[in-house]
Residue frames as qw, qx, qy, qz and C-alpha x, y, z in Angstrom:
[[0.000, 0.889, 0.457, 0.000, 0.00, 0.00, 0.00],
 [0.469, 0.508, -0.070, 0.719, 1.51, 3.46, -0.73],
 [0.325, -0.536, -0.636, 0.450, 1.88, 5.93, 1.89],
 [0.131, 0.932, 0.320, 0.112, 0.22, 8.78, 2.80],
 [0.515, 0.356, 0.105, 0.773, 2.02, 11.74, 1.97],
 [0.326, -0.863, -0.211, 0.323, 2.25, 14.86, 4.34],
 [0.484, 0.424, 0.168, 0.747, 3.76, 17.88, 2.09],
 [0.480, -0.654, -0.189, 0.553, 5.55, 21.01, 3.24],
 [0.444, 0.822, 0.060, 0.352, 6.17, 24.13, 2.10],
 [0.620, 0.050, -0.287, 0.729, 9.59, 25.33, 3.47],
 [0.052, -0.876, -0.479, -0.024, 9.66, 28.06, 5.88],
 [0.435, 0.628, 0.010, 0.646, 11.64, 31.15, 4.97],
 [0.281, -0.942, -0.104, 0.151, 13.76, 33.96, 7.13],
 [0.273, 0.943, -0.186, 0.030, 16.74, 35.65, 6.90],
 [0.456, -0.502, 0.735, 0.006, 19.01, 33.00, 8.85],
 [0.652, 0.007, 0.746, 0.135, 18.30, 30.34, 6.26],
 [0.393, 0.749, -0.195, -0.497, 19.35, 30.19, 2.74],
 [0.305, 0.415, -0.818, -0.257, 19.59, 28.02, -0.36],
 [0.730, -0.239, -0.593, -0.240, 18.12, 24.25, 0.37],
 [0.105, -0.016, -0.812, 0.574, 19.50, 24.57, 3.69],
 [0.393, -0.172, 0.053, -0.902, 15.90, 26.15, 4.29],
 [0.697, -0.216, -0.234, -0.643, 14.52, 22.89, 4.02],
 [0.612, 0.031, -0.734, 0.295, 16.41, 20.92, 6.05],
 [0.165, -0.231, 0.499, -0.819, 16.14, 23.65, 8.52],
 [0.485, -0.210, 0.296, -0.796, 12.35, 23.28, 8.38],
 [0.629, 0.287, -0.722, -0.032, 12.23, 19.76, 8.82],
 [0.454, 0.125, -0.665, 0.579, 14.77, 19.68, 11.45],
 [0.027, 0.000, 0.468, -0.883, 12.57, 21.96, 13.53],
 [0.664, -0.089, -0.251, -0.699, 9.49, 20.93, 12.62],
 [0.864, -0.040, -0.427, -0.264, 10.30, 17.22, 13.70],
 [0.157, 0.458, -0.786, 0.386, 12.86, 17.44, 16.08],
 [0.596, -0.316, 0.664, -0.322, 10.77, 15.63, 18.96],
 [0.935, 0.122, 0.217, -0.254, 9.88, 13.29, 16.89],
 [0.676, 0.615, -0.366, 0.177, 13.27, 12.97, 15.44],
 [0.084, 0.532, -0.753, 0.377, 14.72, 12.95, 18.76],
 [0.463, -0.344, 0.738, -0.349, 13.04, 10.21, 20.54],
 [0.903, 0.088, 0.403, -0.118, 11.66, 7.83, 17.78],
 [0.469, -0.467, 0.571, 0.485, 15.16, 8.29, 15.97],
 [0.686, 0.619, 0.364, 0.113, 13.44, 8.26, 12.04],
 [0.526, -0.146, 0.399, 0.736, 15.50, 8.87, 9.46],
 [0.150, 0.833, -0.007, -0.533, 15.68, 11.99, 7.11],
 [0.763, 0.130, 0.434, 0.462, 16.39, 11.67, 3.16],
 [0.035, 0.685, -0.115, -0.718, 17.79, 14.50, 1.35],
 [0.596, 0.365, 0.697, 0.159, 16.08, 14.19, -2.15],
 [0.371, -0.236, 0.396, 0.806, 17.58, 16.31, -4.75],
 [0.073, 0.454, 0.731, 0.505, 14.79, 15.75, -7.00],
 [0.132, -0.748, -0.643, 0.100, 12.85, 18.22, -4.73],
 [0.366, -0.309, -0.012, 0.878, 14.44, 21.32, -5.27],
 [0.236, 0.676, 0.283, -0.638, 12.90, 24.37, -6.14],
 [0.643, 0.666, 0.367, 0.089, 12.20, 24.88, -10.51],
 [0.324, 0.942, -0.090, 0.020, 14.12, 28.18, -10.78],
 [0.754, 0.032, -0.139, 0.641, 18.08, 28.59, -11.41],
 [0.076, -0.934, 0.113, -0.330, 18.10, 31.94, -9.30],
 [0.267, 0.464, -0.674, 0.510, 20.98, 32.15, -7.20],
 [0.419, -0.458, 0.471, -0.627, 18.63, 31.82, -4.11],
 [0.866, 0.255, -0.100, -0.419, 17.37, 28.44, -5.76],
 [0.685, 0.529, -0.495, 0.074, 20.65, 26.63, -6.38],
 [0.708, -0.706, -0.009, 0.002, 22.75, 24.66, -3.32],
 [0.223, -0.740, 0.629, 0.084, 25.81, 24.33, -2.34],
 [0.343, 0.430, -0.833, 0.063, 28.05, 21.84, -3.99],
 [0.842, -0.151, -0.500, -0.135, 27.41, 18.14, -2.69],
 [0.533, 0.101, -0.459, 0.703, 30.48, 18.12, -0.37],
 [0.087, -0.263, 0.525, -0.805, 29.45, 21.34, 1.53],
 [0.729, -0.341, -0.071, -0.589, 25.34, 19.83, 1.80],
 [0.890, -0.206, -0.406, 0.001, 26.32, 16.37, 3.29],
 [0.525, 0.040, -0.535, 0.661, 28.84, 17.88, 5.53],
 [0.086, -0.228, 0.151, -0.958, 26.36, 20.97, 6.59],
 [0.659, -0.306, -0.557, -0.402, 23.23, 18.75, 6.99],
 [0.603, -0.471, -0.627, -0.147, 23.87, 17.34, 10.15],
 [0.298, -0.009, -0.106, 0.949, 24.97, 20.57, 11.71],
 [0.168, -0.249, -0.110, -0.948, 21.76, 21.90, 10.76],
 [0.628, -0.225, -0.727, -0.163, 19.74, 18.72, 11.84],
 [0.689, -0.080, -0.569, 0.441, 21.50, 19.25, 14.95],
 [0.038, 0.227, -0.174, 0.958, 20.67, 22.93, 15.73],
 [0.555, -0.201, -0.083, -0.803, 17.21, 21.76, 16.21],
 [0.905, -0.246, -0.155, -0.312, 17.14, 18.45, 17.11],
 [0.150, 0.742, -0.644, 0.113, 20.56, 17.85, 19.03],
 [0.671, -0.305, 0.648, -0.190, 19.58, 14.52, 20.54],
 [0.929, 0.332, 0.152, -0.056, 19.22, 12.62, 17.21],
 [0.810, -0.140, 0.493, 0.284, 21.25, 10.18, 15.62],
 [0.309, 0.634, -0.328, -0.628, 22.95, 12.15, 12.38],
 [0.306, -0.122, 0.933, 0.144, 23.33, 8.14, 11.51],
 [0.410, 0.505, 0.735, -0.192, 19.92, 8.34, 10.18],
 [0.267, 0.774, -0.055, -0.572, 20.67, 10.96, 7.80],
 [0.604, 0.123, 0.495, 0.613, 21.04, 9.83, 3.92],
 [0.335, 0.874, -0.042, -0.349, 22.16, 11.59, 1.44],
 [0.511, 0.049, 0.728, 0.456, 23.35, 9.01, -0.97],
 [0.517, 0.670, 0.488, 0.215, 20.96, 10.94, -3.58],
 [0.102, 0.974, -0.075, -0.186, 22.70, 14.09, -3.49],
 [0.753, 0.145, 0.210, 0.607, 25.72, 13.48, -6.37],
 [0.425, -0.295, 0.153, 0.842, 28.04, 15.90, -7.68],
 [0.116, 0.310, 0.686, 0.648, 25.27, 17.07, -10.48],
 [0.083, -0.711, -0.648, 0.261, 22.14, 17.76, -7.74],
 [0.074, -0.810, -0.313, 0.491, 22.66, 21.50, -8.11],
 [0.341, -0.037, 0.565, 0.750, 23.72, 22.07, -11.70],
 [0.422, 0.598, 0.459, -0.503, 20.26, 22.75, -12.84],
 [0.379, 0.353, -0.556, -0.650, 20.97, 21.05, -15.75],
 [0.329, -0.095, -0.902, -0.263, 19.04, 17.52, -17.26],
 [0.414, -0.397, -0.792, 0.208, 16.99, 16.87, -14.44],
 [0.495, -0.501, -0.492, 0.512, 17.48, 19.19, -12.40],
 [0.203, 0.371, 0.502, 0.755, 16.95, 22.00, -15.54],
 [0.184, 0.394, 0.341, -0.833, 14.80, 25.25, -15.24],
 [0.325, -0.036, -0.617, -0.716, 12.36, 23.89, -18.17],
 [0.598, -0.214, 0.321, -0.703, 9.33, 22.66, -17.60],
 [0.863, 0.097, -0.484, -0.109, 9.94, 19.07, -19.16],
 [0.306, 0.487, -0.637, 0.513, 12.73, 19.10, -16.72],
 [0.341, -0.171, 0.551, -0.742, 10.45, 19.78, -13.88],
 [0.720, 0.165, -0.410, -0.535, 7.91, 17.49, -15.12],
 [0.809, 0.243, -0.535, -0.002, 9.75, 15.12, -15.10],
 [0.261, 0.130, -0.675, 0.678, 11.22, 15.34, -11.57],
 [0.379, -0.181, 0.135, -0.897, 8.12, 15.77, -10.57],
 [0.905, -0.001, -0.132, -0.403, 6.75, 12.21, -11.67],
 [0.590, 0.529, -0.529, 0.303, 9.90, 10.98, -10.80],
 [0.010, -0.238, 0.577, -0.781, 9.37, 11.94, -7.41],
 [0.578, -0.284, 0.400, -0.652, 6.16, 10.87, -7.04],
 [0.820, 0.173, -0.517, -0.175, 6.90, 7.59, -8.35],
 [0.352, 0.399, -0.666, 0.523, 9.83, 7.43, -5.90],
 [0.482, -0.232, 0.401, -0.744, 7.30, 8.10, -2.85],
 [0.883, 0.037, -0.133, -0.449, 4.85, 5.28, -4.01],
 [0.887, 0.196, -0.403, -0.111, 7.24, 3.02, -3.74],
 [0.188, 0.362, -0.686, 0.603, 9.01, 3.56, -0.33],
 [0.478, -0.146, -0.855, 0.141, 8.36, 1.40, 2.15],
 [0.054, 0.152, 0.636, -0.754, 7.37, 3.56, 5.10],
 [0.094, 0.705, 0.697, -0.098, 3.12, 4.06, 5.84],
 [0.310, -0.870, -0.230, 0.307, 4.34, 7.96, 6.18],
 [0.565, -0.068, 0.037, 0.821, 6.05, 10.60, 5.00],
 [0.020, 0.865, 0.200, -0.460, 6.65, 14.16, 5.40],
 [0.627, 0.293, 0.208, 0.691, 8.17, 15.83, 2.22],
 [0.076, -0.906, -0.140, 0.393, 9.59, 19.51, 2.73],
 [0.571, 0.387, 0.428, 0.584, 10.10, 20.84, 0.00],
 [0.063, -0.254, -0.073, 0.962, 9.60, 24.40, -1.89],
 [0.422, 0.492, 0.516, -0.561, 6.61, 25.90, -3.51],
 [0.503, 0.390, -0.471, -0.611, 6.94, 26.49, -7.01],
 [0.266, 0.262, -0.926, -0.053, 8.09, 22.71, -6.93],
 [0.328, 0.242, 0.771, -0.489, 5.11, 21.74, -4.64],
 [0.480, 0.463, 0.029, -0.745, 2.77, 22.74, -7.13],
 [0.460, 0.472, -0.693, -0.292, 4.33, 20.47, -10.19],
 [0.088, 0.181, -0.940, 0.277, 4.57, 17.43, -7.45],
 [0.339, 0.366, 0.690, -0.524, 0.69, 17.40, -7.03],
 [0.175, 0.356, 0.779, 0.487, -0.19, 18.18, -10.06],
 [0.191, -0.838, -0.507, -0.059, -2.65, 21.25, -8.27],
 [0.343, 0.101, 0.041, 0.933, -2.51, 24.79, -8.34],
 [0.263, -0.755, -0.436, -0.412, -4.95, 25.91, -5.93],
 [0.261, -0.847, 0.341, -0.313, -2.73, 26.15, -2.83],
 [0.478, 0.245, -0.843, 0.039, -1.08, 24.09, -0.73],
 [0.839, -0.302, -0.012, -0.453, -2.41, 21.60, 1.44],
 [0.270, -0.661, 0.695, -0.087, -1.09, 19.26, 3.98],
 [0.778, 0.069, 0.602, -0.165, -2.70, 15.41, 3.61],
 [0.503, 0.396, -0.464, -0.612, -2.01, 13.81, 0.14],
 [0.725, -0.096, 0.655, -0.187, -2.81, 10.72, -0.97],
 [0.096, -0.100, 0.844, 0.518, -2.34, 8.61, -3.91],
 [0.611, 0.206, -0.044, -0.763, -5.28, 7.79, -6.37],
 [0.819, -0.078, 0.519, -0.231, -6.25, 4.62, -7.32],
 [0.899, 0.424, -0.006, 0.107, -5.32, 3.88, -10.86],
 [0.082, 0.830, -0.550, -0.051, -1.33, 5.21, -9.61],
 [0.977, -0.079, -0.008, 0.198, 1.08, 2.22, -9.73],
 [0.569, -0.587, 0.257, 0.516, 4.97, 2.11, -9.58],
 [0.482, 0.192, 0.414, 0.748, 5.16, 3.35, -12.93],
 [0.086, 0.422, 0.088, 0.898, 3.36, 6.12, -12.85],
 [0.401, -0.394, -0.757, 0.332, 1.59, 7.89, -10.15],
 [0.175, -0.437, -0.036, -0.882, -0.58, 11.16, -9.33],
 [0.130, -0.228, -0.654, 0.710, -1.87, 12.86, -5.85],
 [0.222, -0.696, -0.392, -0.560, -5.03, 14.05, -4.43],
 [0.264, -0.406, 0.515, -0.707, -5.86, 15.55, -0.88],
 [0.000, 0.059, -0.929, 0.364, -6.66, 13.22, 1.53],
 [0.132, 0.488, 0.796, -0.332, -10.52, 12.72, 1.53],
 [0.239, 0.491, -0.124, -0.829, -11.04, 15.63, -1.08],
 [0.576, 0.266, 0.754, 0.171, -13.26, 14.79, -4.04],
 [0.420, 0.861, 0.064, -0.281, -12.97, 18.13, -5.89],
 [0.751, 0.639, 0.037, 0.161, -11.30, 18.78, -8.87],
 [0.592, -0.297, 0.174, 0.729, -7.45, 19.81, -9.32],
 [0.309, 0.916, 0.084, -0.243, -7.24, 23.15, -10.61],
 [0.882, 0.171, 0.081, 0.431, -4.72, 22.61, -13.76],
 [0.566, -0.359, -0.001, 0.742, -1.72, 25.23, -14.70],
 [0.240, 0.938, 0.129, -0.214, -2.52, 28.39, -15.38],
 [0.683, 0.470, 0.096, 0.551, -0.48, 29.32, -18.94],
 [0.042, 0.864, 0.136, 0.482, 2.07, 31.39, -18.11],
 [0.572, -0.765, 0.265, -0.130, 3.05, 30.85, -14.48],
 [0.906, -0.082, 0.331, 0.250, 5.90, 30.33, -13.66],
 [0.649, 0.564, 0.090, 0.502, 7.67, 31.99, -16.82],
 [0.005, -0.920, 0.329, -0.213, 9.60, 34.62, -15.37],
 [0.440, -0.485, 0.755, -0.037, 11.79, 31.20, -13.61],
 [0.628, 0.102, 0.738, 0.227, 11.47, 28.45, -16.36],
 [0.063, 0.489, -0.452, -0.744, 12.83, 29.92, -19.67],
 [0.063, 0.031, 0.836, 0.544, 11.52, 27.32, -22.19],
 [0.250, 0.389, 0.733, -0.498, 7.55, 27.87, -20.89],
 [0.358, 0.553, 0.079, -0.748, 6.65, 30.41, -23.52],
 [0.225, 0.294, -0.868, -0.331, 8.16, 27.66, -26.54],
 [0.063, 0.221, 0.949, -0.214, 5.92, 24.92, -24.85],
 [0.243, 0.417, 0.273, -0.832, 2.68, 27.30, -24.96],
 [0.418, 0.474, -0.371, -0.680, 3.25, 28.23, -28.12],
 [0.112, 0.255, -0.898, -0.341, 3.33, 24.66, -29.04],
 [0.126, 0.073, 0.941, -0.306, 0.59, 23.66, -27.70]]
């Protein structure tokens, strides 16, 4: 059975910057529960924000897996940093090229990519903090955000798409346009369509 899906929208001040933001809010969002039922924390590349502003982009691989549990730790100093992967975060994660691209196939595609990836992880639970443009693409809905998701019924491990948790209204699709001022190819795609 997939699990349900609890989705975050990072939360923003002047002390946090770059993806640290979402580790931050995470870390402080879950610390008790990070510090006394020890659960582990994946750092999933694939969630990064769409745009290739500077604020948008992380640090090199090397400084995130060495800064992670440092930040983990500001908020939740009793956990185990042992629980922390970040096997997915290669030397490429913040290039914001193929994957990981400011286009919208790009996103797309990391988008279904990700929610394949979810469907098919073992736990009943998960929280995913992420950012917002990228929240939007990852549901597939562009009405706001919302916490509960759930899978639908015809998803499988090849492809897969979210609804809210007990919600039987409609997904409001993408409004043409949004978005373009951070994903250059959008206005090409439009037109094509």
């Amino acid at each position: 059975m997939p699990p349900t899906l609890y989705v975050i929208r990072h939360a923003q001040g002047d002390h946090n910057v770059n993806v640290q933001r979402t580790i931050q809010t995470a870390a402080y969002t879950f610390a008790p529960e990070l510090e006394k039922r020890q659960i582990p924390m994946v750092l999933v590349p694939k969630a990064q924000e769409i745009s290739s502003l500077a604020c948008d982009i992380g640090h090199d691989a090397e400084v995130t897996i060495s800064e992670a549990p440092k930040l983990i730790a500001d908020a939740a100093p009793l956990w185990d940093a042992s629980y922390l992967d970040t096997t997915l975060v290669n030397e490429s994660w913040n290039s914001k090229k193929g994957i990981y691209a400011s286009s919208l196939s790009a996103v797309h595609q990391r988008a279904a990519e990700m929610r394949n990836w979810i469907y098919n992880r073992p736990e009943r639970h998960i929280a995913l903090v992420t950012h917002g443009g990228f929240l939007h693409y990852f549901t597939e809905d562009w009405t706001g955000y919302v916490k509960g998701k759930e899978f639908t019924e015809d998803s499988n491990e090849e492809e897969s798409h979210l609804r809210e948790c007990g919600s039987t209204q409609e997904k409001q699709a993408r409004p043409a346009g949004l978005d373009a001022h951070l994903i250059h190819e959008i206005d090409e795609v439009e037109k094509a369509s």
